[in-house]
C-alpha atoms as an extended CHARMM CRD file, in Angstrom:
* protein
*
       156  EXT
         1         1  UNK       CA              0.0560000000       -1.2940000000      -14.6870000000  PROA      1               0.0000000000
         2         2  UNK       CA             -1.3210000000       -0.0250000000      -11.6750000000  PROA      2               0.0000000000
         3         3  UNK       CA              1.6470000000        1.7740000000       -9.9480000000  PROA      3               0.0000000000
         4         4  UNK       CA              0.9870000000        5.6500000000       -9.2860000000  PROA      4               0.0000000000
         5         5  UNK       CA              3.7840000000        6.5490000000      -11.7180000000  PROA      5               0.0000000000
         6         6  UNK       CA              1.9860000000        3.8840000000      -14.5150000000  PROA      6               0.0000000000
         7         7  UNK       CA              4.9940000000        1.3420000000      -14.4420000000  PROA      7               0.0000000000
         8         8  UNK       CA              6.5580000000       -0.6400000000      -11.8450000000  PROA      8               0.0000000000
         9         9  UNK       CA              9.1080000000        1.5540000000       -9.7650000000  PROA      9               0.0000000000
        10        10  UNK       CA             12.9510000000        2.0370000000      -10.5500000000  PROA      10              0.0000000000
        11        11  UNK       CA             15.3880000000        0.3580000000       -8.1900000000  PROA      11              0.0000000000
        12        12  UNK       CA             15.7450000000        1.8470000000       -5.4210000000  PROA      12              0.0000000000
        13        13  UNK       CA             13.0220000000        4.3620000000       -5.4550000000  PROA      13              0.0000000000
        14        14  UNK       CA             11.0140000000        6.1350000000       -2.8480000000  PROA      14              0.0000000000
        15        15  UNK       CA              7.1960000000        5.0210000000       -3.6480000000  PROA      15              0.0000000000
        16        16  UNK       CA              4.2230000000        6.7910000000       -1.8730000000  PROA      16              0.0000000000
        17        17  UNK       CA              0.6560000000        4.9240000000       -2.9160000000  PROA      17              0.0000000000
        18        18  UNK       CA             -1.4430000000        8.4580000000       -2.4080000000  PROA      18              0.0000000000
        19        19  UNK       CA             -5.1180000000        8.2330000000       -1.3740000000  PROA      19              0.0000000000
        20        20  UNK       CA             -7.5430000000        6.7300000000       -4.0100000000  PROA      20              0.0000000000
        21        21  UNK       CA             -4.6410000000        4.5030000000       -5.6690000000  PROA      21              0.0000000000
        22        22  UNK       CA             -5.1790000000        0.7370000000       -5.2330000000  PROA      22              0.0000000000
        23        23  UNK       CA             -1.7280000000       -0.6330000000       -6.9460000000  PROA      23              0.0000000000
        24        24  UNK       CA             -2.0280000000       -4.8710000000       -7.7590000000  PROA      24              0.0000000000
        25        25  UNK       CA              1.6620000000       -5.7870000000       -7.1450000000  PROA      25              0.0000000000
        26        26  UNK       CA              2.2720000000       -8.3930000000       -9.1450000000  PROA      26              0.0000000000
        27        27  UNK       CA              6.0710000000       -7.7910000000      -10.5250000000  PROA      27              0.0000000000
        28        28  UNK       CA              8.9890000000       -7.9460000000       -8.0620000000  PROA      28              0.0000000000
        29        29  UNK       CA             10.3130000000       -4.4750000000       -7.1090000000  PROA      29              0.0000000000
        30        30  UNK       CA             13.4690000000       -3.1610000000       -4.8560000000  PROA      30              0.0000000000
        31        31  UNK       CA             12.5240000000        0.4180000000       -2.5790000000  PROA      31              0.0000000000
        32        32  UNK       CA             14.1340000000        2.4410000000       -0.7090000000  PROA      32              0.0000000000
        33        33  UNK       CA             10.6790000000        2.5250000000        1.1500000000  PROA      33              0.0000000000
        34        34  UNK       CA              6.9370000000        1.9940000000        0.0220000000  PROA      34              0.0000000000
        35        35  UNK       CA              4.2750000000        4.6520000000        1.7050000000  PROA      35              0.0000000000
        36        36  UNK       CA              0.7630000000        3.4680000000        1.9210000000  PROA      36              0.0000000000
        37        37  UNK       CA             -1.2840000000        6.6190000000        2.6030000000  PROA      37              0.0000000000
        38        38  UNK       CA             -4.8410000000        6.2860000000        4.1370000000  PROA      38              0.0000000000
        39        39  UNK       CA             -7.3820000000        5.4360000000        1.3940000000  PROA      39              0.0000000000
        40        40  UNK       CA             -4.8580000000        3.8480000000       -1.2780000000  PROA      40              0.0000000000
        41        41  UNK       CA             -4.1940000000       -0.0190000000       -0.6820000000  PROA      41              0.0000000000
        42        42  UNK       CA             -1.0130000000       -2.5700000000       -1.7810000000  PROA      42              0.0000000000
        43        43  UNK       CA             -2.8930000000       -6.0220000000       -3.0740000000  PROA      43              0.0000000000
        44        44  UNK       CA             -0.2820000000       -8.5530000000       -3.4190000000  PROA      44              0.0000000000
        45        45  UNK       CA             -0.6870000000      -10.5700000000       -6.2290000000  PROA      45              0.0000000000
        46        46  UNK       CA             -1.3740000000      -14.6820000000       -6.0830000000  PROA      46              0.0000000000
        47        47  UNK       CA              1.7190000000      -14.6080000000       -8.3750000000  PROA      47              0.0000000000
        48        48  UNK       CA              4.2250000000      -17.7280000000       -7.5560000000  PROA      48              0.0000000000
        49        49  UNK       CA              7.9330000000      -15.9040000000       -6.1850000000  PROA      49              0.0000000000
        50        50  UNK       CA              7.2020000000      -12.5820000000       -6.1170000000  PROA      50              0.0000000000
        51        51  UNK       CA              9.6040000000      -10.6410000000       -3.4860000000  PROA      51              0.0000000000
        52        52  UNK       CA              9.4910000000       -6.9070000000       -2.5560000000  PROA      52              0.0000000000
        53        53  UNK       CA             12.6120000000       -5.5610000000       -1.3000000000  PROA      53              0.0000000000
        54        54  UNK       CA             12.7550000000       -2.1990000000        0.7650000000  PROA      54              0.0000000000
        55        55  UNK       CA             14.0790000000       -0.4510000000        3.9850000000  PROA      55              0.0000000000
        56        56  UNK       CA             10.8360000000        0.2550000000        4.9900000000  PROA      56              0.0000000000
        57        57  UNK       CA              7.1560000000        0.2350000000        4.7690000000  PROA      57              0.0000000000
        58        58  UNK       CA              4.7430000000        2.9370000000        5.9630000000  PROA      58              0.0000000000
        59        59  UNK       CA              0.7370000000        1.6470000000        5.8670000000  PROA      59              0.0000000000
        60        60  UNK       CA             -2.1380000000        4.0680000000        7.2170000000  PROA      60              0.0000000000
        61        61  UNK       CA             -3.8870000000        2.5030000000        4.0010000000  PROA      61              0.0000000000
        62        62  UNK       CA             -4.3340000000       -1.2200000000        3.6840000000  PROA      62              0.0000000000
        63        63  UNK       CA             -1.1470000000       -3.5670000000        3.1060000000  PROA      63              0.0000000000
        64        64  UNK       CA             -3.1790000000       -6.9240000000        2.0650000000  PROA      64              0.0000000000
        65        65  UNK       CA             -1.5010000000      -10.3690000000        1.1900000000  PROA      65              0.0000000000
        66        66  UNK       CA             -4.9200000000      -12.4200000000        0.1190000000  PROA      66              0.0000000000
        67        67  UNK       CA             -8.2590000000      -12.0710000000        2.3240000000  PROA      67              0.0000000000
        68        68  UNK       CA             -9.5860000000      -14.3780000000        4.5210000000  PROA      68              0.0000000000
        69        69  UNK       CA            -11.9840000000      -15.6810000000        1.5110000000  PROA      69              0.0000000000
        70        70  UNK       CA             -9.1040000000      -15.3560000000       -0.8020000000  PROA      70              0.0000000000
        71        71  UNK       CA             -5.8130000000      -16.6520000000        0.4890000000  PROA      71              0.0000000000
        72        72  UNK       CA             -2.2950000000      -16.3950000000       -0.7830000000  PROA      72              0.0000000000
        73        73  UNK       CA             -1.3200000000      -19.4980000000       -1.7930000000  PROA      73              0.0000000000
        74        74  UNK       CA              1.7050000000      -19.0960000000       -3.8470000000  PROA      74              0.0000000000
        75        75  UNK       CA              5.3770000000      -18.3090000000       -2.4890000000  PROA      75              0.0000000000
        76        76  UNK       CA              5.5920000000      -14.7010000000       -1.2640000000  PROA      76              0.0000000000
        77        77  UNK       CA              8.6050000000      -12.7600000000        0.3110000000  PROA      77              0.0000000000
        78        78  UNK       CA              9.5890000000       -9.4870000000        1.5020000000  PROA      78              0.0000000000
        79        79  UNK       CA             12.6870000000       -8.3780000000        2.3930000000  PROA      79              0.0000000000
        80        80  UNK       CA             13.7240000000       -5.2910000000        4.6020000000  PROA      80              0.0000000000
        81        81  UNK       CA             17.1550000000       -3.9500000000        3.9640000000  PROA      81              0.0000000000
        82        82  UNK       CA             19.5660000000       -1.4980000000        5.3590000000  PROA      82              0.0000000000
        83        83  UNK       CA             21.4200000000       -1.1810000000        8.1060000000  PROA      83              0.0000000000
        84        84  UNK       CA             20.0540000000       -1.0890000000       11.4620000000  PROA      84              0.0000000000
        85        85  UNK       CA             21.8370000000        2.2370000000       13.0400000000  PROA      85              0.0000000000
        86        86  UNK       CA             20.4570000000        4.5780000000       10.3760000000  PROA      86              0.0000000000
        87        87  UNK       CA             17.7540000000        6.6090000000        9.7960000000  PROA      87              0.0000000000
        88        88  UNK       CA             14.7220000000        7.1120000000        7.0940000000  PROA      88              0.0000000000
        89        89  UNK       CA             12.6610000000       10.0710000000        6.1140000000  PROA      89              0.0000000000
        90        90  UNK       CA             10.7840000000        8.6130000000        9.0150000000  PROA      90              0.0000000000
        91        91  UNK       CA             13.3120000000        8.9620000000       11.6480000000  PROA      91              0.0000000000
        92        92  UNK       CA             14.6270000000        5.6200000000       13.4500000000  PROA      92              0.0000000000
        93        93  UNK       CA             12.3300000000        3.1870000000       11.6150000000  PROA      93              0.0000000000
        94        94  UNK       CA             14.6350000000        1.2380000000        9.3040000000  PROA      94              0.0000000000
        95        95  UNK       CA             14.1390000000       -2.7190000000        8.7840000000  PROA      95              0.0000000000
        96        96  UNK       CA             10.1590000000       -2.3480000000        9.4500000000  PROA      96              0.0000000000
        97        97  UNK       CA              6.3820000000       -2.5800000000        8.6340000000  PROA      97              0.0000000000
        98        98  UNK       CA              5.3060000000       -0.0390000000       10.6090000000  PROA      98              0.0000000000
        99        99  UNK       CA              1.5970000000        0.3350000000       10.5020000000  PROA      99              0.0000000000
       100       100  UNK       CA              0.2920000000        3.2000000000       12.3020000000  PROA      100             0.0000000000
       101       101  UNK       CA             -3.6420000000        4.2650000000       13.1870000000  PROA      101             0.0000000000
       102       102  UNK       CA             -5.8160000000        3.3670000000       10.4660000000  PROA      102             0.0000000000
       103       103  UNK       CA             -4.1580000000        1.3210000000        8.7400000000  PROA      103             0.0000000000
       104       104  UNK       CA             -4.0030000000       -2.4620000000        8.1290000000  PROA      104             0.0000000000
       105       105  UNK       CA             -2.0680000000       -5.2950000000        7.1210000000  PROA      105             0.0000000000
       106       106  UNK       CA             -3.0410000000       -8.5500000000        6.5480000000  PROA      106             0.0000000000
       107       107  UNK       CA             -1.6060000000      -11.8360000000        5.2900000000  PROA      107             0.0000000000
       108       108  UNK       CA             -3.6050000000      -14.6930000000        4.7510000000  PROA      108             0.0000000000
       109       109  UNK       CA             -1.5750000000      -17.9400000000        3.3030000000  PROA      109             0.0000000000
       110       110  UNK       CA             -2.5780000000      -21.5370000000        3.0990000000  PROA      110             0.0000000000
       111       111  UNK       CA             -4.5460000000      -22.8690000000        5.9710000000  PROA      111             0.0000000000
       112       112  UNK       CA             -1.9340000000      -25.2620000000        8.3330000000  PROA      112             0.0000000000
       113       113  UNK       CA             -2.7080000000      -27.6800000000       11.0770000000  PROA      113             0.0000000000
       114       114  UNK       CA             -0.7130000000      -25.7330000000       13.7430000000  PROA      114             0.0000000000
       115       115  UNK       CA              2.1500000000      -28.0830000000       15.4990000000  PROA      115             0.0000000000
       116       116  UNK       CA              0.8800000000      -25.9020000000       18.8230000000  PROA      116             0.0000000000
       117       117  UNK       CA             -1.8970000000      -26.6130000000       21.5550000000  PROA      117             0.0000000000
       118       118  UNK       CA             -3.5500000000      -24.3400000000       24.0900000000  PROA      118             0.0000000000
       119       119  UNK       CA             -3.1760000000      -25.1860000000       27.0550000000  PROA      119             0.0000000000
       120       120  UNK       CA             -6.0430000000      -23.5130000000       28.2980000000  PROA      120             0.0000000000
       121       121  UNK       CA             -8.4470000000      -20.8290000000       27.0450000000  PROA      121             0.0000000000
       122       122  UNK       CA             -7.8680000000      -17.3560000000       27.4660000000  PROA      122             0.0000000000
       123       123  UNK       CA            -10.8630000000      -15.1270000000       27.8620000000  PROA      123             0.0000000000
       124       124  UNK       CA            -11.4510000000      -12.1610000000       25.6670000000  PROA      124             0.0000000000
       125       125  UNK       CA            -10.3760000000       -8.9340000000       27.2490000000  PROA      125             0.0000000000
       126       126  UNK       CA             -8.7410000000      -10.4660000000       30.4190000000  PROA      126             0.0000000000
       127       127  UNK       CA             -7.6190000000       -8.9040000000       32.7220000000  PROA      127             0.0000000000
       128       128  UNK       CA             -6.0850000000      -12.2710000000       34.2540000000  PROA      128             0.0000000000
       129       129  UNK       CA             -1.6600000000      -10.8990000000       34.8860000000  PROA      129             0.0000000000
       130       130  UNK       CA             -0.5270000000      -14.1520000000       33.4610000000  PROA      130             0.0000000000
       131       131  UNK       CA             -1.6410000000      -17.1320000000       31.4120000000  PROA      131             0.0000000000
       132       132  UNK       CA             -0.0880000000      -20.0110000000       30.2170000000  PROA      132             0.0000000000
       133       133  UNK       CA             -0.6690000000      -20.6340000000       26.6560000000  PROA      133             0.0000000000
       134       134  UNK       CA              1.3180000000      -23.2590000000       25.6550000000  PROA      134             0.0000000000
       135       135  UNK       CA              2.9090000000      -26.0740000000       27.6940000000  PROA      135             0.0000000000
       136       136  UNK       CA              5.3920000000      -28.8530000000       27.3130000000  PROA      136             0.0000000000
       137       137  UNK       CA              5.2070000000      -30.1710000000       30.5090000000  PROA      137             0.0000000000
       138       138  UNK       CA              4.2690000000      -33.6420000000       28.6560000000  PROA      138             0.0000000000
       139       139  UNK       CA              6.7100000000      -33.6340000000       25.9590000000  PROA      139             0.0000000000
       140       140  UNK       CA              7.4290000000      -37.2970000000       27.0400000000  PROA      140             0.0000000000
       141       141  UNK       CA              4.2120000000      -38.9210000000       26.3110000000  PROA      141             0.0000000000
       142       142  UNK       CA              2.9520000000      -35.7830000000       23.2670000000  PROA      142             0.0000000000
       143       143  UNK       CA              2.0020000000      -37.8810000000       20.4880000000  PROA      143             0.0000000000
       144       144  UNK       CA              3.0870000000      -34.8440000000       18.1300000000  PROA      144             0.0000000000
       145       145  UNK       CA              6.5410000000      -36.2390000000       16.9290000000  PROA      145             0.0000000000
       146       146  UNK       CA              8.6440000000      -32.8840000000       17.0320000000  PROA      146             0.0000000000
       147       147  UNK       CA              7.5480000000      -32.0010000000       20.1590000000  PROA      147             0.0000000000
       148       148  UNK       CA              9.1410000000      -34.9420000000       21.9540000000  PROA      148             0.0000000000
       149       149  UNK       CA             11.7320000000      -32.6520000000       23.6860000000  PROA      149             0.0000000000
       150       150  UNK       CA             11.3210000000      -30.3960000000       26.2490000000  PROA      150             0.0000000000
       151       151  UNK       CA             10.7660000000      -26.8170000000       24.9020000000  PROA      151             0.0000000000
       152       152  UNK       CA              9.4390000000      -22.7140000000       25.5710000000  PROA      152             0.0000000000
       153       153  UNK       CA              6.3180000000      -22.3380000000       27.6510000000  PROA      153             0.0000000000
       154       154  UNK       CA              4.6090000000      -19.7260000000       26.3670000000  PROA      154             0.0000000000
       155       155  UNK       CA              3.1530000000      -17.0900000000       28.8250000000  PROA      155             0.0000000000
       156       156  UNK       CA              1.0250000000      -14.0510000000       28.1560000000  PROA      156             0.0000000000
């Protein structure tokens, strides 16, 4: 096992992955909150169903659901509990992945043909005030089945 403490976390308990830990998780688990400090890293296991449960999670380490060369391909969930008007150890934040400077997070799953179109290119770094990324102005004639109504234009 690969958890700081050497087994997989009571129910309910605060966790905090300290520098120079690197914990596989590959057995469900219910936190209060998970703490991923800078240097220590989360790997979520290619294991079918697991589910993490917690209020919240802190990363300045590295939160990673499969790599870009190694995806996630099996069912994965997590689930942030609590109730919204209360507070954590770190303050207001309750219900979130908060990852602050430093850290990372990254979830690669299956590779999808995305039901969406651009519809045009946005430089990198522009300083254009508005772009239209996605339009349904032709959901009439849009060969893409589910799209045949008219929908959200996207703007950034």
């Amino acid at each position: 096992n690969s958890w700081p403490s050497g087994a997989v976390p009571a129910s309910a308990e605060s966790v905090v992955i300290e520098s120079g830990y690197h914990v596989l998780f590959d057995q469900s688990a219910t936190l209060t909150s998970l703490t991923i400090e800078s240097g220590a890293s989360f790997v979520w296991a290619n294991v079918d169903d697991l589910e993490l449960r917690t209020e919240v999670v802190n990363v300045t380490g590295a939160f990673l659901m499969g790599i870009n060369t190694c995806r996630l391909n099996k069912r994965a969930s997590i689930k942030l509990d609590g109730l919204m008007n209360s507070t954590t150890k770190l303050g207001n934040n309750r219900k979130v992945i908060l990852v602050t400077e430093g850290g990372t997070l990254e979830m690669h799953g299956q590779r999808k043909s995305s039901w969406t179109k651009l519809a045009q290119t946005i430089p990198a770094y522009s300083r254009l005030d508005c772009v239209l990324v996605y339009d349904h102005s032709d959901w009439e004639t849009n060969p893409f089945g589910a799209e045949r109504v008219p929908g959200l234009s996207v703007m950034a």
